[in-house]
Every structure is written in C-alpha cells, then in structure tokens.
N, C-alpha and C positions, 0 to 999 in steps of 0.2 A: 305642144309639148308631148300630148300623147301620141300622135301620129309619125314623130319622128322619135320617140323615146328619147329625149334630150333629159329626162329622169323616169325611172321605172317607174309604174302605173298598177300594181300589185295590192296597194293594201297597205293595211297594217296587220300585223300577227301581235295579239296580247295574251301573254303568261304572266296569270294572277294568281297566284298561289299552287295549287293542282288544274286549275282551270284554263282551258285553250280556247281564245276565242279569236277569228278573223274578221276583222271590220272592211268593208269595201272593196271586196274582190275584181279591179278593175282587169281590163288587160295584162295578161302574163302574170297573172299572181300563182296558177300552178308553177311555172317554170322557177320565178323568184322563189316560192316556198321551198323546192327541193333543190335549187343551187344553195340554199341557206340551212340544210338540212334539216325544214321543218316538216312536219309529217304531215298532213290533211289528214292521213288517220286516227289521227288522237285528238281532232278537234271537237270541243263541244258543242260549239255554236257558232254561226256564220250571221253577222249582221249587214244586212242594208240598209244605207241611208237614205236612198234613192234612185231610180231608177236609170240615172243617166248611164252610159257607157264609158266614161274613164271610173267608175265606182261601180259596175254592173259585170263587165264585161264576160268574167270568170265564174260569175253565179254557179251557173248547171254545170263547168266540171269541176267547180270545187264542193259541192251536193255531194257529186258522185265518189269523187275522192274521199269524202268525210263518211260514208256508207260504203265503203268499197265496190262500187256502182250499183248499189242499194240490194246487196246481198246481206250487211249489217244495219239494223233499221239503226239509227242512233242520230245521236245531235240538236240540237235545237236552230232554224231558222226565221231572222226575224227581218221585218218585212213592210212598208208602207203598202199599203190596199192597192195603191195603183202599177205598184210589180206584178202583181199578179191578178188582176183582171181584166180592164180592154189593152190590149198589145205589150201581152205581157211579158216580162223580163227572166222570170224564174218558167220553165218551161212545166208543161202541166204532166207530163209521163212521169218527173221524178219529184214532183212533189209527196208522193209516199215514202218515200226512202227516210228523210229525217221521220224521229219519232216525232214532232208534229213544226210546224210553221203555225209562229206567232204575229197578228197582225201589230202595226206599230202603229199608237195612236198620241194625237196634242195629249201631254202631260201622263201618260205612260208611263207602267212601273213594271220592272220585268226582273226575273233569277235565274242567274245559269250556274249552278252549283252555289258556293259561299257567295259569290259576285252578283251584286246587284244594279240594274241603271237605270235613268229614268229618261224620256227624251220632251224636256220642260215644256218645250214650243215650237208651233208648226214655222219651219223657216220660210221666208219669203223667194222661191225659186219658181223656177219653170212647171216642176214638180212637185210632188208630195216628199218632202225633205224633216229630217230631224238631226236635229245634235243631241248629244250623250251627255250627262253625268253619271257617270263608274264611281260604286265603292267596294273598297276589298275590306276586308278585316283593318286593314291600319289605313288606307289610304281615303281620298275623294280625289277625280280629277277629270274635267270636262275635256271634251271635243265638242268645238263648234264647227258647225262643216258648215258645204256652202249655202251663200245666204245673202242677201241684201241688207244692209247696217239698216236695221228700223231704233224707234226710241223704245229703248228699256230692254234692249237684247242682253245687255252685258248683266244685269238684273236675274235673269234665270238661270247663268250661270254661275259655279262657284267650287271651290275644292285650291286644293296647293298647288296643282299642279293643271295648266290649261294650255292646250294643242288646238291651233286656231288654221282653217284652213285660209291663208292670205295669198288670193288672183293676182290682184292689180298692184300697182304702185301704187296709182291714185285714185284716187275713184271715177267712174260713170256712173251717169244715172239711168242708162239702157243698159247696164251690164248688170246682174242681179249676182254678183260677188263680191267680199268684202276684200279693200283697200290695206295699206299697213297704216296708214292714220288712222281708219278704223277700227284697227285690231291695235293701234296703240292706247286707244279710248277706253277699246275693253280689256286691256290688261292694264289700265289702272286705275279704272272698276273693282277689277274683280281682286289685282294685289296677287295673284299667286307668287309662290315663293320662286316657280320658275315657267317660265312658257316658251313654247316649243311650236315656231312656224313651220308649216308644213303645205304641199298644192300651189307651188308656183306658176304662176303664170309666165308668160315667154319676158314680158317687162320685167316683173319681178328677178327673174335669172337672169338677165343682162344686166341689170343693176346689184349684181353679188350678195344677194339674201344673207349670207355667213359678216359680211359688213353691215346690212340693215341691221339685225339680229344686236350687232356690235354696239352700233349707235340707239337701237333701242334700250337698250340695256342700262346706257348711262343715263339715258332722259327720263326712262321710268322708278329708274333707281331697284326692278326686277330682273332678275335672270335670264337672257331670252336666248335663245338657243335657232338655228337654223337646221332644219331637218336634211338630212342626204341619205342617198339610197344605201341601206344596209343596216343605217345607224339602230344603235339599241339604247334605250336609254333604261337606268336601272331606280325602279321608283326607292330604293334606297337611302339615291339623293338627294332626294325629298327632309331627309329626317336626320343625316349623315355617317350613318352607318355605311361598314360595308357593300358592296356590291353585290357580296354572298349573300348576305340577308336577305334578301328581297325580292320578289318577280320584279316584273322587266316590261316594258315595252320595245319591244322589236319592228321597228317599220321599213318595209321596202315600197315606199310610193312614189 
C-alpha cells in the first residue's frame, strides 16, 4: 500500500483546541501537509509510535520544518527509546532543534499544552510500539495503532471516540496486526459513540473498508466510519453540536 501509494502514508495532523500535533509522519506527510495547507510551522508536537517506515518516514524533515530547520528551537517530540538509539530513526544532528525530545514509556503520561495523552500499553510488534488515549478539555479518544490482538487490549483503551488501526481482513497469527474481527471485539468493548478505521492493508482495500465500516456499524449497533485520504473529522460530532464548535481531526494517511 505504501510502496505504490494506493492511499497516502502522511500521518495524521490533530487540531485541539490551539494545540497542533502530527501523529506518524510516514512517507510524504511534508507534501500531504502543504497540499492540505497545513503549516509544520505552527506545530507543537510531533509524536511516534514506532519506529517502522510507513509511520517514520518523514520524522527529520518534518523536525526541521517545525524549527524552521532548527533556527526556531520549539516543539515537543515524542519518541519510543528505540528511534533513537541502535539504528536510529530520528537523526542525531537535529535532535536539538525541538525544545526537548520526550522518551515514550508502558503507561506514560505526557502535555502538550491543554492536551494531555497517555500510551496504556506496550503493543505487541516487531517494535517498541504504543497507542494513545488524547484528552482535550471536552473530549477523551483513543488510537490504537498497530499491534497483535492480545487478551485485555480493548481494556486499556477507552473515551467516545476510537481510531483503530485495521491490516488484515482476517487475522494471521505470523502477522503481528490487528484483523477487522478484532477490532470488531474492541469496539464493543470499549462502545465508543463512534469509531474510525484507518491503515488498510492491501486485503482490507480490495474488500471496500467504506462497506466493512457499513456492515460494522449494523452489528455493533456503533458508528463506524472508514478513513480516506484527506478526510477531517470534527470531534464536534462526538456531542452534536456544530462543526464550528470544535477542533478536528484532520488525517491524510
């Protein structure tokens, strides 16, 4: 999917309230950002999940872009240990630019202005991996990235609104990503008022994710939505207020 761009590989861009944060600057997430007229200069914070390359890719020049190739020290970057120690991902010249790099540890509590998130638990990958729970003043809403379904995963997640990264159709058990039976398990677990698939795998996009999404929707008896390149979603919807009301999640991955 990432080698032929069969969907952009960029990231997600979250605006929460005044606060600018980029989640997993994969490939091409400079180019998505400013086809999407989003600035890397106004961002606060740049998170990794892990250190793979569809989630990595962009690291060092999206740094440089948040520091104006670190002539503005600013930002926050946040980090599992193993980006940046043996072969490492985040390059060592510009880790002074942000005002500091945050290591990301099991059950981690972090602020990047109003916005707070914590990363519950270490996910079961190749790497040193974490998913999010984000809260803003009015909201809570996870991202679980990727990961191998273990027992009580859906247990450390929770909030209204949950963004599941789902690979496969179905599952392997040499494949260390979660399935959409999986992720049907844990959204109804966790009951969010709406959930938002996202990181298809090549199976998953040949089988029309915006029809799984469909048919999830009825079984669950939740909201479930299929992520596409560009899409914004306004955490407004969460509560039903306008759109105006509220930041946004903005994702191009």
């Amino acid at each position: 999917m990432v080698a032929r761009q069969l969907l952009a590989s960029g990231g997600a861009w979250l605006s929460l309230g005044g606060t600018q944060i980029l989640l997993d600057p994969g490939p091409g997430s400079l180019v998505q950002a400013t086809k999407r007229k989003l600035d890397p200069a106004k961002l606060d914070a740049i998170i990794l999940s892990h250190r793979h390359l569809d989630h990595s890719g962009d690291i060092n020049i999206m740094i440089e872009a948040m520091t104006d190739g670190g002539r503005k020290k600013r930002g926050v970057v946040f980090a599992p240990n193993d980006a940046l120690d043996q072969d490492p991902v985040i390059l060592s010249y510009l880790r002074s630019f942000p005002e500091k790099i945050e290591i990301l540890t099991e059950g981690g509590s972090y602020k990047v202005n109003d916005v707070s998130f914590t990363t519950p638990i270490k996910h079961r990958h190749p790497v040193e991996t974490y998913g999010f729970i984000f809260r803003t003043q009015h909201h809570t809403f996870s991202w679980v990235i990727d990961t191998k379904y273990f027992d009580k995963l859906p247990s450390y997640y929770e909030g209204e609104l949950l963004i599941a990264n789902v690979v496969m159709l179905n599952p392997k058990v040499a494949v260390d990503h979660l399935s959409l039976p999986e992720v049907k398990m844990i959204i109804e677990e966790i009951k969010p008022k709406i959930a938002i698939l996202t990181h298809f795998g090549m199976n998953m996009w040949r089988a029309r994710p915006w029809e799984l999404a469909r048919n999830l929707s009825e079984e669950t008896g939740v909201s479930v939505i299929a992520a596409r390149d560009g899409m914004k979603f306004d955490l407004a919807r969460l509560e039903g207020v306008s759109p105006e009301a509220s930041s946004g999640l903005a994702r191009f991955e």
